[in-house]
N, C-alpha and C positions, 0 to 999 in steps of 0.2 A: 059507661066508663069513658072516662077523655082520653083522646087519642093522644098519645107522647111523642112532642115533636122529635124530629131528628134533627139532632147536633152536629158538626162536622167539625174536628179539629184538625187544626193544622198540622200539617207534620211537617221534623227539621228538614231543612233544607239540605242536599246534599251538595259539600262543595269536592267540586273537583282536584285533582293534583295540579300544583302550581305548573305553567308550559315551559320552564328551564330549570336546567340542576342548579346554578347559581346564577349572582344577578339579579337584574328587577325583569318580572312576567307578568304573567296574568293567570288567574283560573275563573270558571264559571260554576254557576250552580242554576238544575230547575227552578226557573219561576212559571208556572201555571194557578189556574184556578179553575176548579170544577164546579159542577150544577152544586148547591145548594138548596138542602128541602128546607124550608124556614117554619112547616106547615100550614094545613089546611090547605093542601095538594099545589102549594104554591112553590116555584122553582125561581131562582136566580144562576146565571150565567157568569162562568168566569173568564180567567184572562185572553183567550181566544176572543172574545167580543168583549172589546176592551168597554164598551160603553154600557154595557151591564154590570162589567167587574168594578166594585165598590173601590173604593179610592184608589191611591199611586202605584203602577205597577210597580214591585220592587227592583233594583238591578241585579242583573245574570250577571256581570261580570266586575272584578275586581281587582287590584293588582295585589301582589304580592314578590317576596324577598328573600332570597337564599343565601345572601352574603356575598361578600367579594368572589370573583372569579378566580383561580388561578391564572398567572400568568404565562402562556406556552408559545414556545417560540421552533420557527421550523426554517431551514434553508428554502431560500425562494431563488429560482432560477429563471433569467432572461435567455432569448434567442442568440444563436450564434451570429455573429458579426461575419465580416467578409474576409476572405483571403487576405495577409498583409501583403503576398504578392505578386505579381499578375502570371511568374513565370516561377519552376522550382519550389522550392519547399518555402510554405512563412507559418504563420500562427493564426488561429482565429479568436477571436474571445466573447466573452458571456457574462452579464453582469451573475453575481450570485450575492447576494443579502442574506443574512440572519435576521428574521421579521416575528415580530409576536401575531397573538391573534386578532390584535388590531391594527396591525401594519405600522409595527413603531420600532425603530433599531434598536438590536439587542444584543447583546452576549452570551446568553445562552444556550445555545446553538453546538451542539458535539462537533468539535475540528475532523475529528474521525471522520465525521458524516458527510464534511463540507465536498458538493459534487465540483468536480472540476472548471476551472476559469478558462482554463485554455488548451487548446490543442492545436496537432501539426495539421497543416494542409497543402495539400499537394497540386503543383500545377506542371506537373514534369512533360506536358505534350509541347509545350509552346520555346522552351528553350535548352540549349545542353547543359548538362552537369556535368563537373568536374569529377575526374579521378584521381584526385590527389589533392593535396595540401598546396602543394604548387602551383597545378592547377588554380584552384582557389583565392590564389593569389596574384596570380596571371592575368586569370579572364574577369576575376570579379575589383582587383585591387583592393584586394585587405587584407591588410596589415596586421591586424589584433588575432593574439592565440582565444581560439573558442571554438565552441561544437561548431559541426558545419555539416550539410550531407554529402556525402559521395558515392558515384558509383562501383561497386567494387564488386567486381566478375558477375557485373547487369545485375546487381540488385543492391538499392537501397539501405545503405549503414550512414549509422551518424558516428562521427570522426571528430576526435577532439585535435585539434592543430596547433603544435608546439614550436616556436621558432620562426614565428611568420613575419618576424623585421630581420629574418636571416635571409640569405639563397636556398638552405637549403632545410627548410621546415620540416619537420615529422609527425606523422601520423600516430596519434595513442584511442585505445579504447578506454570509454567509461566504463568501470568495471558495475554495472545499475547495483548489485546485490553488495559492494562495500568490501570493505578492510576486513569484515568480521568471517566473510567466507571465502578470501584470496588472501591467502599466507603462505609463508615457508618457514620452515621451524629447523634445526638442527640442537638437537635436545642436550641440555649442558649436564645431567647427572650420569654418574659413571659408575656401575657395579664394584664393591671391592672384590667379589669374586665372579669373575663376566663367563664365570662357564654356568651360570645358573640364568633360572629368566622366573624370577617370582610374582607370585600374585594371579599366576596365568598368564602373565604378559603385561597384564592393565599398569596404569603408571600411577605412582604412590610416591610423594618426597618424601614419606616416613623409611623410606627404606636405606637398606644398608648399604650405602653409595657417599657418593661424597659428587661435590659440584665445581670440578676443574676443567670441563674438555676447553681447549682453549678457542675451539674450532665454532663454539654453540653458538647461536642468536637465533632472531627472531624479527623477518620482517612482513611488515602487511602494505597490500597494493591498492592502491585508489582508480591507478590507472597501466594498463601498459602498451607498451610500443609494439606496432602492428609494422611486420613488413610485408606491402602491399604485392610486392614482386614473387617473394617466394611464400606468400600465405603464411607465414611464420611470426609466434610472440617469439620475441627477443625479449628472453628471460633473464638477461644480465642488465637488461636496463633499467636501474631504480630511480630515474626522475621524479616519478610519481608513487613511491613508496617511502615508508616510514620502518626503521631499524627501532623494534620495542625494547630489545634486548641482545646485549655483544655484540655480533659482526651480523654485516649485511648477508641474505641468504638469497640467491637469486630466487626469480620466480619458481614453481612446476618440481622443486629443489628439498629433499628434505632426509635428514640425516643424524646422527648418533654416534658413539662410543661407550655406549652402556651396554653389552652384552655381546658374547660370542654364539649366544644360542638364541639362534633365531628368534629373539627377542628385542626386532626394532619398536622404539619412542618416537623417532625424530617424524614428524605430522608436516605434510601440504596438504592446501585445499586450494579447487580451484571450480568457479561457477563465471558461468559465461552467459546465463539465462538473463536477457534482456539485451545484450548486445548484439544479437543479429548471427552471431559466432558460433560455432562449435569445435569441440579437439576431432581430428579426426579419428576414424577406427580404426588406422596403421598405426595411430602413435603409439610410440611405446617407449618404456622408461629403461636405463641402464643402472644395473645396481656396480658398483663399485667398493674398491675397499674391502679390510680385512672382515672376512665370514659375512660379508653384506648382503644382504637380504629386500626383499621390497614385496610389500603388500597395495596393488593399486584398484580400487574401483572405478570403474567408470559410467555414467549413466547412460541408458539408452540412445539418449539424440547424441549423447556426449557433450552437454552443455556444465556437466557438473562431474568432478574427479576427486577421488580424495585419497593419500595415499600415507601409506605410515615405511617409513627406511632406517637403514640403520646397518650395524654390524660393530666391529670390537678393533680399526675404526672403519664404519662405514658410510656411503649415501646413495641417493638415488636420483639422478638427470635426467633428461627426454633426452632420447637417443639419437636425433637428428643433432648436439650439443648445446650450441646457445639457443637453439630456434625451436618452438615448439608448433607442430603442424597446425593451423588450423583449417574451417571451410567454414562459407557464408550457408546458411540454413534455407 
C-alpha cells in the first residue's frame, strides 16, 4: 500500500493589536516556517534557515490607522525667575502656557486650573521696612496709592496706602474675601404690629410690614482704614465702600426697627481671612436703642463675625465706638 504523503497547511497568520489607540502605528504578525515532510522521509527547513525556506520571507510588520487624535491640551509651567528686588519684598515670575500634546498654543486649558505666574519674595535681611504709609513715602519716595508691605507690631501685612501725594496718607486693608462677606445692613421693613416676631425670626418681605424706616441702608466694603496706633478699624470710614441701598451704614454696624420682640433683621458680616488681621477676643458690641437686642458670632481665630441687631428702634456698635479692636495673627 503507498505511503500517504504528508501535507502541511498553512495556518492564518496572527496579526497583532495595532501599537497606538489613534493615529498611525504599527502591529506585527508571526512569520516562521517549519520542517516540512514532502515524503519519502524527505524534510525541508523553514524560516530559521532562511536558505532552505522556499521563497520571500513574508513581512512581520505593518502599519496601521486609528484615525485622528484627539486634541488635549494641559498648563505647562516654567521655573521661578529671580527676586525683582535685592532688598524687601518684590515678585518673582514663571512662564505658564496652555500647550496641546504636541507643543502648539491653545485655549483649551481650564482658567480654574491655570497654576500661578507670580508670587511674593522676600528679601527682608538686607534692608528696613517701613511702618507706615509715611514711612513709605519718606524712605522709599513714592508717591502713588497702592499695596505696599509694612511692618506692623514685627510682622508682615500688606497695606493699601491712600493719600500718598498728601502729608498725611493713610493706611486701608484689602478686604481678600470682598464686598460679599463685609457689610452692614440696617434693615428697612417694619412690623405693623412690632410686639410679634413671625416666621420664628427668619426674614420674609411677604410679611405684614411695610418698608418706611427712614434710618435703613446697606453698605459693602472693599477696603478699610486701619489705625496703626491704636490697632483699630475705623468703622466710620467709607472711602472704600459702596452704599447699595438708602444711608451709608458704618462698618461692624447693624440694625432695625422691625420688632420689639427680640426679633432682630438688621445683618453685619465681617471676614478678615487673608489680611493678616483678626477682631480681637475683648471685642465686643453695644446694643442700643428701643428693646435692642444683638445676636454676634464670632469665629475662633476671630478672622470672621457675623452679627444680626436690631430692636423697635434699635442697633448694634463695637463698643470701643468708631474703632473696632483689632490684632495681627
Amino acid at each position: 500500500m503507498k505511503q500517504q504523503e504528508k501535507k502541511t497547511e498553512k495556518a492564518a497568520p496572527v496579526r497583532l493589536q495595532c501599537s497606538v489607540t489613534c493615529g498611525e502605528g504599527y502591529r506585527q504578525r508571526l512569520v516562521s516556517c517549519s520542517e516540512i515532510y514532502t515524503g519519502k522521509d524527505h524534510y525541508e527547513y523553514g524560516y530559521q534557515n532562511t536558505i532552505n525556506c522556499p521563497g520571500t520571507q513574508p513581512a512581520n510588520v505593518d502599519s496601521c490607522y486609528l484615525g485622528e487624535c484627539p486634541v488635549l491640551a494641559m498648563w505647562r509651567v516654567g521655573n521661578w525667575g529671580s527676586c525683582s528686588v535685592s532688598c524687601g519684598i518684590g515678585v518673582i515670575h514663571r512662564s505658564v502656557q496652555c500647550l496641546t500634546n504636541d507643543d502648539q498654543a491653545s485655549n483649551l486649558c481650564l482658567d480654574d486650573l491655570k497654576p500661578e505666574e507670580r508670587r511674593t519674595c522676600r528679601n527682608i535681611h538686607e534692608c528696613e521696612l517701613p511702618t507706615s504709609c509715611k514711612e513709605v513715602k519718606s524712605l522709599k519716595g513714592i508717591r502713588e496709592d497702592g499695596e505696599y508691605y509694612l511692618t506692623v507690631k514685627g510682622r508682615l501685612l500688606k497695606i493699601y496706602c491712600a493719600g500718598m501725594e498728601s502729608d498725611r496718607p493713610k493706611e486701608y486693608v484689602t478686604l481678600v474675601n470682598g464686598e460679599a462677606e463685609n457689610f452692614s445692613e440696617v434693615y428697612s421693613y417694619r412690623l405693623h404690629n412690632p410686639t410679634e416676631c413671625p416666621y420664628n425670626g427668619s426674614r420674609r418681605e411677604d410679611c405684614q410690614c411695610r418698608k418706611d424706616y427712614t434710618a435703613a441702608g446697606f453698605s459693602a466694603f472693599g477696603k478699610v482704614r486701619l489705625d496703626l496706633t491704636a490697632m483699630q478699624i475705623i468703622t466710620t470710614d467709607l472711602q472704600f465702600a459702596q452704599t447699595l441701598d438708602g444711608r451709608p451704614v458704618p462698618f461692624a454696624t447693624a440694625g432695625d426697627c422691625y420688632s420689639a420682640a427680640k426679633c432682630p433683621q438688621g445683618r453685619f458680616s465681617i471676614s478678615l481671612s487673608g489680611t493678616g488681621l483678626s477682631v480681637t477676643q475683648t471685642a465686643r458690641w453695644l446694643s442700643q436703642g428701643n428693646y435692642a437686642v444683638s445676636e454676634i458670632t464670632k469665629s475662633p481665630d476671630g478672622t470672621k463675625v457675623i452679627g444680626k441687631c436690631g430692636g423697635y428702634c434699635g442697633k448694634c456698635t463695637p463698643s470701643s465706638g468708631a474703632g473696632l479692636d483689632v490684632q495681627v495673627l
